[in-house]
C-alpha positions in Angstrom: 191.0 48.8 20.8 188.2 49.6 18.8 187.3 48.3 14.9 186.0 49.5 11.5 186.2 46.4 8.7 188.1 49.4 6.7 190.3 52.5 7.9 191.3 55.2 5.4 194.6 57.1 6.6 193.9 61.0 5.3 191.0 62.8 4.9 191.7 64.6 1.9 190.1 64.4 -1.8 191.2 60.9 -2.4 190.4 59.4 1.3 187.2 61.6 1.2 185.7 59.8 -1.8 187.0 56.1 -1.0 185.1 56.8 2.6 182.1 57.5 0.7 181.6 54.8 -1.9 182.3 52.3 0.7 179.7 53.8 2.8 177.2 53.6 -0.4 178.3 49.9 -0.9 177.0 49.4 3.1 180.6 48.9 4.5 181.7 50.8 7.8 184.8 52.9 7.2 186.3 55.4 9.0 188.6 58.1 8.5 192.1 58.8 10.3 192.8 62.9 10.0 195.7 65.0 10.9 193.9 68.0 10.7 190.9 69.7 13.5 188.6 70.6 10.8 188.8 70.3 7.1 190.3 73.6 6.5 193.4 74.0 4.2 196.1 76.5 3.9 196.3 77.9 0.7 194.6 76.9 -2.9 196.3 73.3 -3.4 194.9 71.8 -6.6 192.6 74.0 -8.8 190.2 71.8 -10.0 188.3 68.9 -11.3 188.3 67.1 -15.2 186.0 66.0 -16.8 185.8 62.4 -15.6 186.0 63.3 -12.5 183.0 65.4 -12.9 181.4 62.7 -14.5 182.0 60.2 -11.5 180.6 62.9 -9.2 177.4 62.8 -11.4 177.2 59.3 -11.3 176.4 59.5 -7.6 174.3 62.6 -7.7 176.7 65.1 -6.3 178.1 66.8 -9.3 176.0 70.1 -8.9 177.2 70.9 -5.8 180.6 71.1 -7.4 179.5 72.8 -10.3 177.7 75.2 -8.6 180.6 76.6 -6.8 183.2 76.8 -9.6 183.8 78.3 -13.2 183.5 75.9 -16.2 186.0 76.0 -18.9 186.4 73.8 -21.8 189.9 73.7 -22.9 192.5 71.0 -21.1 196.6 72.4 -21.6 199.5 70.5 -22.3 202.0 72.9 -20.7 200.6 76.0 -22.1 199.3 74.7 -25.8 195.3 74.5 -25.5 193.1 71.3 -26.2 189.3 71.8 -26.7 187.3 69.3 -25.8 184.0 71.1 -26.5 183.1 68.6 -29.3 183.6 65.6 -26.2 180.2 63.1 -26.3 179.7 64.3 -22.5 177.6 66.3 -20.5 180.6 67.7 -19.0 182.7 68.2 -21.8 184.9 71.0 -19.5 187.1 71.0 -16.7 185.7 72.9 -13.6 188.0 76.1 -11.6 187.4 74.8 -8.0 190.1 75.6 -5.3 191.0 71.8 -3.3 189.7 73.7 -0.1 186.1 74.1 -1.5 186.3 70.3 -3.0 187.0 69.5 -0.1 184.5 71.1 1.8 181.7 69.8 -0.4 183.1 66.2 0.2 183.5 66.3 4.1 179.6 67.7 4.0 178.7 64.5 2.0 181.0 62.1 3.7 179.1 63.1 6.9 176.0 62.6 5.5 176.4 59.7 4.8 177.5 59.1 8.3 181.2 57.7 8.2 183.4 59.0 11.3 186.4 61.1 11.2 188.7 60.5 13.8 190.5 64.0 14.1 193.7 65.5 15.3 195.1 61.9 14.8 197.9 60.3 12.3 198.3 56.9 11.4 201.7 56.1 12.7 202.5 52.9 12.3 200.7 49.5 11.8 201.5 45.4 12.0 199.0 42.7 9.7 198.3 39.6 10.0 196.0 37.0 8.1 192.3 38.3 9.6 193.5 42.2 9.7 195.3 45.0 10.4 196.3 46.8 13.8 196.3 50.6 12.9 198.6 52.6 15.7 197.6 56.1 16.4 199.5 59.2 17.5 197.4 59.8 20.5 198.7 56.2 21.7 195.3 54.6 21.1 195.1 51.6 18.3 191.9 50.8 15.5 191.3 47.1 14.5 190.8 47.0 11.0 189.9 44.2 8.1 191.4 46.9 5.3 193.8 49.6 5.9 194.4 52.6 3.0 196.6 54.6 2.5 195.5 58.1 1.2 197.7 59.9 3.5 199.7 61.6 0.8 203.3 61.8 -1.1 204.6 61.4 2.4 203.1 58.2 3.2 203.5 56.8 6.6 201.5 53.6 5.4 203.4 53.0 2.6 206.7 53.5 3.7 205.7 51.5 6.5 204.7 48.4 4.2 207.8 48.8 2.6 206.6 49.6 -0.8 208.7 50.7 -3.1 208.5 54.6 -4.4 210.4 54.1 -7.8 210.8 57.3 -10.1 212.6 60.7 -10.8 214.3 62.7 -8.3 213.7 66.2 -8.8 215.3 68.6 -11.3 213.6 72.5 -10.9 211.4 73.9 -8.0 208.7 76.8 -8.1 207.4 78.4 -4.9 203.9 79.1 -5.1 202.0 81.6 -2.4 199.1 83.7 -1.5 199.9 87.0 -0.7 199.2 90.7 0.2 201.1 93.1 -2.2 201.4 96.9 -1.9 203.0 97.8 -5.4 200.3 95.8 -8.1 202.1 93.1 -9.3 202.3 92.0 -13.0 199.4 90.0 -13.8 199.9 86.8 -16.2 202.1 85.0 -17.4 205.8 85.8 -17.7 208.6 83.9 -19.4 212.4 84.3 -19.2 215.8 82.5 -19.1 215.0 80.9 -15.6 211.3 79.6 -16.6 207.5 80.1 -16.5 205.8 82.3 -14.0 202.2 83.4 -13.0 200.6 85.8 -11.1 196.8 86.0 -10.7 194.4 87.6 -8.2 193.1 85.6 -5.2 190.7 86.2 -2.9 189.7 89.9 -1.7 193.4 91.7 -2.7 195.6 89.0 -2.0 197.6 87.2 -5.4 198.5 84.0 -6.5 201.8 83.6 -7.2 203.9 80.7 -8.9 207.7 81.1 -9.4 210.1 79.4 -10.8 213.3 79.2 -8.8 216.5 79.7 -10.8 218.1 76.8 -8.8 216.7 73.8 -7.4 216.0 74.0 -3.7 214.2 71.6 -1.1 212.3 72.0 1.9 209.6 74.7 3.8 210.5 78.2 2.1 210.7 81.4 3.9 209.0 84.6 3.0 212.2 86.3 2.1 213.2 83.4 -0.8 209.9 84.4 -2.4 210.9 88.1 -2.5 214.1 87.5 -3.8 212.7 85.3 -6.0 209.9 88.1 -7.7 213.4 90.9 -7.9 215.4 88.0 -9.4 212.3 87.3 -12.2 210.4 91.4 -11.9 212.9 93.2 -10.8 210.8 93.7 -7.8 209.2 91.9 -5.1 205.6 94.2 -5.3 205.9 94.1 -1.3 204.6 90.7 -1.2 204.0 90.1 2.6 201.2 88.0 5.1 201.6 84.8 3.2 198.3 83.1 4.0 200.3 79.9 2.3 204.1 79.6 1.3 205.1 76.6 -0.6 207.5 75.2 -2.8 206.9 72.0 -5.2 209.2 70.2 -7.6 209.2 68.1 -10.3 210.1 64.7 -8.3 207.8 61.9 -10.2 207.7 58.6 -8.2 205.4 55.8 -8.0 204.8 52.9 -5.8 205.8 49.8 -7.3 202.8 47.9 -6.0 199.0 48.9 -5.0 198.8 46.5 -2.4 200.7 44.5 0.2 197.6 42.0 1.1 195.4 44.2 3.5 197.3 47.4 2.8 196.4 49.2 0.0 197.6 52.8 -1.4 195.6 55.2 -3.2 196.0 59.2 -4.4 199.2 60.9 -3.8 200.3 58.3 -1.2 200.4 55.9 -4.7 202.0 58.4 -7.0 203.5 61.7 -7.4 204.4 64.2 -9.9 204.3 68.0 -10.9 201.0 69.5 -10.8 201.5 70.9 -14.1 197.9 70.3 -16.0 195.7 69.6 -12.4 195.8 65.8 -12.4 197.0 64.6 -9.5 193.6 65.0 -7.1 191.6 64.0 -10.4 193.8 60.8 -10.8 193.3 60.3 -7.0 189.5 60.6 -7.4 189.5 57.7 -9.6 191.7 55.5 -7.8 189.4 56.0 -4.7 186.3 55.3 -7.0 188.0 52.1 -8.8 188.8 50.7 -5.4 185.8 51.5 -3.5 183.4 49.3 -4.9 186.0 45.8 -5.0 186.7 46.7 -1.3 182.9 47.0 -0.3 182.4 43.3 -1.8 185.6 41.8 -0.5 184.9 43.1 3.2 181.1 41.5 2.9 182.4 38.2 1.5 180.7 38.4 -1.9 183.8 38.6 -3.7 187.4 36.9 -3.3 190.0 39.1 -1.7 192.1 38.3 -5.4 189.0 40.9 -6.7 191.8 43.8 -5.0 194.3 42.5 -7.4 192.8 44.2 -9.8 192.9 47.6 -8.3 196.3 48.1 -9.1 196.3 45.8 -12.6 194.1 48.7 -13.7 195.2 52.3 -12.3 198.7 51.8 -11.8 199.3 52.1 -16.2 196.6 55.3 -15.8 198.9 56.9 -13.1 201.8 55.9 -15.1 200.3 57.6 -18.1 200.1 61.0 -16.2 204.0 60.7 -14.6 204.7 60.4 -18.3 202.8 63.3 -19.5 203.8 65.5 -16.4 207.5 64.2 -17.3 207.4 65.9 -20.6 205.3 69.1 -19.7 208.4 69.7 -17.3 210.6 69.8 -20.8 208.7 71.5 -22.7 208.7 74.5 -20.3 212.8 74.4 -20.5 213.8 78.1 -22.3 216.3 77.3 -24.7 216.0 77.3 -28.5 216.0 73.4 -29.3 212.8 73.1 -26.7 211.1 76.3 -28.4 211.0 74.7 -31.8 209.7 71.8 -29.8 207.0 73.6 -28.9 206.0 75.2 -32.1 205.7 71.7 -33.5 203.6 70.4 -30.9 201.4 73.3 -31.7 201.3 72.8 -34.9 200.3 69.3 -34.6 197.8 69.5 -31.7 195.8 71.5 -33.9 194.9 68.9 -36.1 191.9 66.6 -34.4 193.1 62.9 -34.1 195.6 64.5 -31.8 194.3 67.0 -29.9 191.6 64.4 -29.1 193.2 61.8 -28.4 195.6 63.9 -25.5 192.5 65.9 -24.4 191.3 62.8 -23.6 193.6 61.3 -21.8 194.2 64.3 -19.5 190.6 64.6 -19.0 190.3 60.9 -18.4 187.2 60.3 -20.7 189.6 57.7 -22.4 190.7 55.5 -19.7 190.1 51.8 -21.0 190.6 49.0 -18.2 192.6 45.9 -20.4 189.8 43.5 -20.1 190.4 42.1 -23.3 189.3 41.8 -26.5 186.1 42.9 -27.8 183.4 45.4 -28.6 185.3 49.1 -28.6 183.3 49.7 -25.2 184.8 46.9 -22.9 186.9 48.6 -20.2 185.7 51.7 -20.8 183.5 54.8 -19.6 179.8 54.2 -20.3 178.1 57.2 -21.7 175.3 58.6 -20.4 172.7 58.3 -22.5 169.1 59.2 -22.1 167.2 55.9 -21.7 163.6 55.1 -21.7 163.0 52.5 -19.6 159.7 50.6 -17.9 159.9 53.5 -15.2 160.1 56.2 -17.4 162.7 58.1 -19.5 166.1 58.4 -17.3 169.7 58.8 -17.5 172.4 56.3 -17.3 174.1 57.8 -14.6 170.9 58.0 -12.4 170.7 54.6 -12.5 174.4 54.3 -10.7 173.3 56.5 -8.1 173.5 53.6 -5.5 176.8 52.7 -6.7 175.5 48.9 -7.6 176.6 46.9 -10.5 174.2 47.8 -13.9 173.0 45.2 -16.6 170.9 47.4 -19.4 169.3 44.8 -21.6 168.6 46.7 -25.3 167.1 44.3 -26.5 164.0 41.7 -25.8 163.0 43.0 -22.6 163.4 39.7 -20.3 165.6 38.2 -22.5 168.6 38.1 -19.9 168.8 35.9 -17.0 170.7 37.0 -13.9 168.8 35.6 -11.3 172.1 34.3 -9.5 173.3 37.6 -9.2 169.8 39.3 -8.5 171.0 40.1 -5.1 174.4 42.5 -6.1 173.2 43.3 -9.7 170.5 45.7 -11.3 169.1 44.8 -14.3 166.9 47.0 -16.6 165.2 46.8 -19.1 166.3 50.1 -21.6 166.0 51.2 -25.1 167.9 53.9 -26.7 167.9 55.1 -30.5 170.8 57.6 -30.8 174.5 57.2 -31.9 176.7 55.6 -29.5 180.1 57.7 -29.4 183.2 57.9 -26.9 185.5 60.5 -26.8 188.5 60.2 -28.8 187.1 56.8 -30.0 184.3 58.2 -32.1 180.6 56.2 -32.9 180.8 52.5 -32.2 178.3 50.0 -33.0 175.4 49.9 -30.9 175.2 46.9 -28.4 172.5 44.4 -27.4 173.5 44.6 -23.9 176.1 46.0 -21.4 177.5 44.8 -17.9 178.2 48.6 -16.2 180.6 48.2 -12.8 180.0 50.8 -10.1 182.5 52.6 -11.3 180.9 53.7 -14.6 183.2 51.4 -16.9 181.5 48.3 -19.0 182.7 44.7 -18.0 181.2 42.9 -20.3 179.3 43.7 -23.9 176.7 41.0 -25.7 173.5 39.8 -26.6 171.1 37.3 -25.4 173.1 34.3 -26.0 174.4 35.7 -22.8 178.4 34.4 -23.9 180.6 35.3 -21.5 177.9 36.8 -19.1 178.1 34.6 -16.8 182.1 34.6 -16.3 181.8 38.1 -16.3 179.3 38.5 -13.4 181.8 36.5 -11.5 185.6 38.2 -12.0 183.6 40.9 -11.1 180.6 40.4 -8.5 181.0 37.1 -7.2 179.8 33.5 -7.8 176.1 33.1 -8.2 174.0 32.8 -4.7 173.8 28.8 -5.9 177.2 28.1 -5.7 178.0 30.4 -2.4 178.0 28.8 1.0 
């Protein structure tokens, strides 16, 4: 048997990014993967959000996204548009990236940064104790691990096999989505009728994208002919659709494990939640999880923090999860064809015109306005930090280059030296930083400007004062650990 202190079950988005902000916070992870190469069939998810983007940037990666994809900066709820273009961001857009080049671009950076993938395996099973986890493969062989997660997808083995809970919404309507050769040119766009929404768009070289709504709910692998008779029952033809290079189907089911961790287990992307990919959250929310987590796991496996730090992993992004199984939920209504759900629609319209709410949901979709509950206090706790162009003893930077390293960030604004953090010198950056602009957060709108800000590795602010320093200190340890003094 051989070890890692943390094993990641999947090797997709979610499991991609966990693997490498442990690897930045100096952990050894490694990667379980089904699949012989990072290859996907079909288009999967079509795209990142704005956060997302943001978090990329944070660790210096964003423009090789960016540089592969289309921006666009309008978010949909179900087919009303929400512009974002007046977002305080850099990235105030989504970005049109098939999953298979995300993926690609994270596999390249994972490896650079050296974590192992151990391919053509499963996780298939596992037992835990109180030191760690014993991680069964399907090739017979076993991993010893301090940490095992869970990013292996709606399907989970892990958490089915920790007995977790998937609470939700069975399924009420199915589409079929594939990538397909045509001989007759099919009818581009969007088309809407008694059964439901459908789309056709071009893929790559002739082949077209095709989503379908099925006229009655159906489960499991679909064949070619379905997706025919599918097209005649919505076209009146099938365009002589044929060499699927991908043939799905996908329903509404929206479920949710009940709990983010069972002690060394922990759950994370799909494997923690599920829903209709209706608005492209689901690898964006996944993202996240894997970035909220990575850091707490890094300091828990190399003793700085308690193991109760993990506890908040799922205090904090199982409500932002919920949040999207909610809005999901009701994008699934609102694409129902009757009369009652039409005038529905025209009043959402009407009303997401108007900027307090077209804000506020471009927000949350985007997920610039996640706020952590960390209690009461200056409008920035538990949110995003912005990036704002500092100037700082160095030199004139940005906020995000200074959570490249994916360490813990104390930016003094005020009396350089005036804060004290010598106990935490060892785990926290602090620097020196003046700024003379407006302070503004999406959705939000200005805020006053602080004296000082506690930034996590993940980008959101755990603690906001002055050089009293109140509350500093208990900050520093919820979050980082007890001083050096009081360690050992």
């Amino acid at each position: 048997m051989t070890g890692h202190p943390v094993v990641i079950a999947g090797g997709g988005p979610t499991g991609l990014t966990l693997a490498a902000e442990l690897a930045l916070g100096g952990v050894d992870v490694a990667i379980v993967e089904r699949r012989a190469s990072q290859a996907l069939d079909g288009s999967r998810a079509g795209g990142l959000h704005a956060r997302t983007i943001e978090v990329f940037d944070m660790r210096g990666v964003a423009d090789r996204f960016l540089s592969q994809g289309q921006t666009a900066q309008i978010v949909r709820l179900h087919m009303i548009p929400l512009d974002m273009s007046d977002f305080p961001t850099r990235h105030p857009y989504g970005l049109a990236l098939w999953q298979a080049h995300i993926e690609r671009i994270l596999a390249d950076w994972v490896a650079e940064l050296g974590v192992p993938m151990l391919r053509e395996r499963e996780v298939t099973g596992f037992t835990q104790d109180d030191d760690g986890v014993d991680v069964a493969l399907s090739d017979g062989s076993a991993l010893r691990a301090a940490y095992l997660v869970g990013c292996d997808g709606g399907r989970s083995v892990v958490r089915k096999t920790a007995g977790i809970e998937f609470a939700g919404w069975d399924a009420t309507v199915s589409w079929l989505l594939a990538e397909v050769a045509w001989t007759e040119e099919p009818a581009w766009g969007f088309r809407e009728d008694a059964t439901g929404i459908h789309a056709i768009g071009k893929g790559d070289g002739s082949r077209a994208r095709l989503v379908v709504t099925e006229a009655q709910l159906r489960s499991g692998e679909p064949a070619l002919q379905e997706l025919r008779d599918a097209l005649v029952g919505v076209y009146g033809t099938d365009f002589g659709v044929h060499g699927p290079v991908w043939l799905s189907r996908f329903t509404d089911m929206t479920r949710q494990a009940v709990a983010y961790r069972d002690r060394r287990v922990l759950l994370a992307g799909d494997a923690a939640h599920v829903h209709p990919p209706i608005g492209g959250q689901g690898l964006n929310i996944g993202v996240q999880d894997a970035v909220n987590l990575g850091w707490k796991l890094a300091q828990v496996v190399k003793g700085a923090s308690p193991a109760s730090l993990l506890d908040s992993y799922h205090a904090e992004r199982h409500p932002v999860a919920g949040r999207v199984l909610q809005n999901t939920m009701a994008q699934v209504a609102l694409r129902r064809q009757d009369d009652r759900t039409r005038a529905l629609r025209d009043t959402l319209s009407e009303l997401l015109v108007l900027d307090e709410p077209r804000r506020r949901l471009a927000a949350e979709m985007s997920g610039l306005g996640v706020r952590y509950e960390l209690g009461e206090g200056h409008a920035l706790l538990g949110r995003r930090m912005p990036d704002l162009d500092v100037e700082t003893a160095a030199g004139p930077t940005r906020v995000f280059t200074l959570l490249r390293d994916a360490r813990p960030l104390l930016l003094n604004f005020g009396v350089p030296g005036a804060l004290d953090v010598a106990a935490w010198t060892d785990r926290v950056r602090c620097v020196d930083a003046s700024y003379g602009g407006a302070w503004e957060l999406p959705a939000v709108g200005e805020v006053p400007a602080p004296a000082a800000v506690l930034v996590r590795p993940d980008g959101h602010v755990a603690w906001v004062g002055d050089a009293s320093q109140v509350g500093l200190a208990e900050a520093l340890t919820t979050w980082f650990g007890p001083p050096k003094a009081a360690q050992g």
